[in-house]
C-alpha positions as CSV (number, residue, x, y, z in Angstrom):
1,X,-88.1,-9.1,9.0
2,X,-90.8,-7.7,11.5
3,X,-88.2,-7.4,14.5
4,X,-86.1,-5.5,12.3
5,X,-88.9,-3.0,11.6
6,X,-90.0,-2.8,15.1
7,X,-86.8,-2.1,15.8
8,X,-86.2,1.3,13.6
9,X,-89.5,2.8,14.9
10,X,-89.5,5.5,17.7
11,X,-90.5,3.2,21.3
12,X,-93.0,6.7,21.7
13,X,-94.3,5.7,18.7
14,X,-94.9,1.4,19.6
15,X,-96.0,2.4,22.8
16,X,-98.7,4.7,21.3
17,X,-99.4,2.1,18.8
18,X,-100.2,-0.2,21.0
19,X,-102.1,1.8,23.5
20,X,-104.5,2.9,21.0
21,X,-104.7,0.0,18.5
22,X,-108.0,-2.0,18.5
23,X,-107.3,-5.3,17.4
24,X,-106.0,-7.3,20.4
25,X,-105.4,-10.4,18.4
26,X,-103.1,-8.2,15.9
27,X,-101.2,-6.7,18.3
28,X,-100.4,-9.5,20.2
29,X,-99.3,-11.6,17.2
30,X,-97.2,-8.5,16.0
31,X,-95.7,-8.4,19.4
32,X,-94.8,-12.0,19.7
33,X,-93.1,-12.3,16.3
34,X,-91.3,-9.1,16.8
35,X,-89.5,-10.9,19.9
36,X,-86.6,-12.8,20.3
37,X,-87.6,-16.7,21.4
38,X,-86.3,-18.8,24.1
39,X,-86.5,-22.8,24.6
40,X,-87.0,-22.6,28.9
41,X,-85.5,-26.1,30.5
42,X,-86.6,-27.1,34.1
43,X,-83.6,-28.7,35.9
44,X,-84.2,-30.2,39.5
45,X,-81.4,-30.7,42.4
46,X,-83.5,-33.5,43.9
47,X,-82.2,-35.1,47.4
48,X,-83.7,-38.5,49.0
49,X,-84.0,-38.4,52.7
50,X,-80.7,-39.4,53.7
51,X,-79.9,-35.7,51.7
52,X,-78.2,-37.2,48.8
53,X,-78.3,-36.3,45.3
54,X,-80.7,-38.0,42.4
55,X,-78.6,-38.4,39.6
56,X,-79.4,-39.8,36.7
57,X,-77.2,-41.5,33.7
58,X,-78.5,-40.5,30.4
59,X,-77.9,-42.5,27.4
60,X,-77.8,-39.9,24.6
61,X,-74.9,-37.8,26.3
62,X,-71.0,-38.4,26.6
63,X,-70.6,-37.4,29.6
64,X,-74.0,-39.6,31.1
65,X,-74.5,-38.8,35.0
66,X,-76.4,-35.6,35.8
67,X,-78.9,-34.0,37.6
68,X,-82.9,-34.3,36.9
69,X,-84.6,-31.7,33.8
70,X,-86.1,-31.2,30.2
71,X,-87.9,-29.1,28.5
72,X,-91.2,-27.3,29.2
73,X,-94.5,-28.0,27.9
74,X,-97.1,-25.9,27.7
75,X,-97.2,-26.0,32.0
76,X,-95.9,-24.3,35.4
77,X,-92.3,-25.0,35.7
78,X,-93.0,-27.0,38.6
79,X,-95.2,-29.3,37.2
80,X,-93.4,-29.7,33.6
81,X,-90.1,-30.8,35.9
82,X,-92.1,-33.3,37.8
83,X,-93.4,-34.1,34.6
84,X,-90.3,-34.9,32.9
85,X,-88.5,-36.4,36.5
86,X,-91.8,-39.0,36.1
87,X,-92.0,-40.2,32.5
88,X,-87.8,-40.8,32.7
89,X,-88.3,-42.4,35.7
90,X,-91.3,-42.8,37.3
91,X,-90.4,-41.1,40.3
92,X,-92.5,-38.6,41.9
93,X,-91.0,-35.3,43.3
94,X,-91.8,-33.2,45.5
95,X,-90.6,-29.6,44.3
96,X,-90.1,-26.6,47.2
97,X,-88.2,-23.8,46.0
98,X,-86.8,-22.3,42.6
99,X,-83.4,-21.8,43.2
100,X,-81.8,-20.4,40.4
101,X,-82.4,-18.7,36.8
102,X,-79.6,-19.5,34.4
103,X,-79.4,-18.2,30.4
104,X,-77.8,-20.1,28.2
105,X,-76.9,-20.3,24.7
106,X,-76.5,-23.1,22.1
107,X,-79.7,-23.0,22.2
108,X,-80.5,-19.6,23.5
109,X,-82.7,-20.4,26.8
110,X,-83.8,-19.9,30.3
111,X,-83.0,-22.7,32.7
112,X,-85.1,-22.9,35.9
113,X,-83.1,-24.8,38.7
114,X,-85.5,-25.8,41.2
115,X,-85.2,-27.8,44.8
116,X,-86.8,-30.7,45.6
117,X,-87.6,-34.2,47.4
118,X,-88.3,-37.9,46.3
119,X,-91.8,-38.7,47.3
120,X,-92.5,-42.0,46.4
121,X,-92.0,-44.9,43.2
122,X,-89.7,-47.1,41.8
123,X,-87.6,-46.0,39.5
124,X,-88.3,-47.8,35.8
125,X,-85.5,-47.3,33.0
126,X,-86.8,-45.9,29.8
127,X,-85.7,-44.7,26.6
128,X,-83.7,-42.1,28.0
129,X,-82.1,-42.9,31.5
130,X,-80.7,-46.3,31.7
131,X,-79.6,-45.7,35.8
132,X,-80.0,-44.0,38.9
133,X,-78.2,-43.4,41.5
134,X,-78.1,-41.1,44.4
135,X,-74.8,-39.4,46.1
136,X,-73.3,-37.7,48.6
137,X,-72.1,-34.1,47.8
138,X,-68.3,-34.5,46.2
139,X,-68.9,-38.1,46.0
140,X,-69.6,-37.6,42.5
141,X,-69.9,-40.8,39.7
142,X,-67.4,-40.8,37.1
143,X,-68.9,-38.6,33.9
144,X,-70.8,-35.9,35.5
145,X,-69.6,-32.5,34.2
146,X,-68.3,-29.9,36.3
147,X,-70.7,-27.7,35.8
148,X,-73.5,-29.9,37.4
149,X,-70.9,-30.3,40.3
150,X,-70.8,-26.6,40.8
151,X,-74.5,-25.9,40.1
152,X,-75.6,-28.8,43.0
153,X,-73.0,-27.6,45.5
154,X,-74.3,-23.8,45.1
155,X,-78.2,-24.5,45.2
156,X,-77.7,-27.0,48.5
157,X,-75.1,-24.6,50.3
């Protein structure tokens, strides 16, 4: 209901309201639930030393093998993916570049596709990865989508 008000008034007219408003704490809340919300995933492309490819066989999906990711947390990018690579793993990454911004829909969100490097541990299965595995590029495992093919080739080319 509030985004649809916001959006009949003039923009002169929010931007002066907002210059000149006192309340901080108002404005800020009126701002936030007058915007549209995204969910923001970290997804990693994370290589061993030999250069292969961590991939990892999820047990809720139909299609298992893919690369590293969740969702954030109130955290950097950087640390949430590490975060989430660690607790379905127990893996520690390092992570050196963000190498892509992706939106998606279904649900609407941001997905940060960062680089990165196996540091140390031994990988532990948990409630949500059963198996890992690491691969050359094009030597892919049987039930990892195409679009994770295409997404590692891009961000390691």
């Amino acid at each position: 209901m509030l985004r649809k008000i916001v959006k009949i008034l003039p923009q002169n007219f929010l931007v002066y309201m907002y210059k000149y408003m006192p309340f901080a704490k108002f404005k800020n809340w009126v701002v936030y639930r007058a915007q549209h919300k995204f969910l923001v995933a970290v997804l990693g492309v994370i290589t061993n030393e030999k250069g292969q490819v961590l991939l990892l066989n999820h047990v809720y999906r139909n299609k298992p093998w893919g690369i590293p990711g969740g969702w954030m947390e109130l955290e950097s990018p950087e640390l949430g993916l590490a975060r989430e690579i660690y607790e379905e793993t127990k893996l520690k990454v390092n992570i050196t570049s963000l190498a892509k911004a992706v939106y998606g829909k279904s649900p609407n969100r941001i997905e940060l596709v960062f680089k990165g490097t196996i540091s140390e541990g031994e990988f532990e299965p948990s409630a949500e990865i059963s198996d890992i595995m690491y691969c050359n590029v094009d030597e892919w495992p049987e039930g990892l989508p195409n679009n994770q093919k295409i997404l590692i080739k891009e961000i390691l080319s």
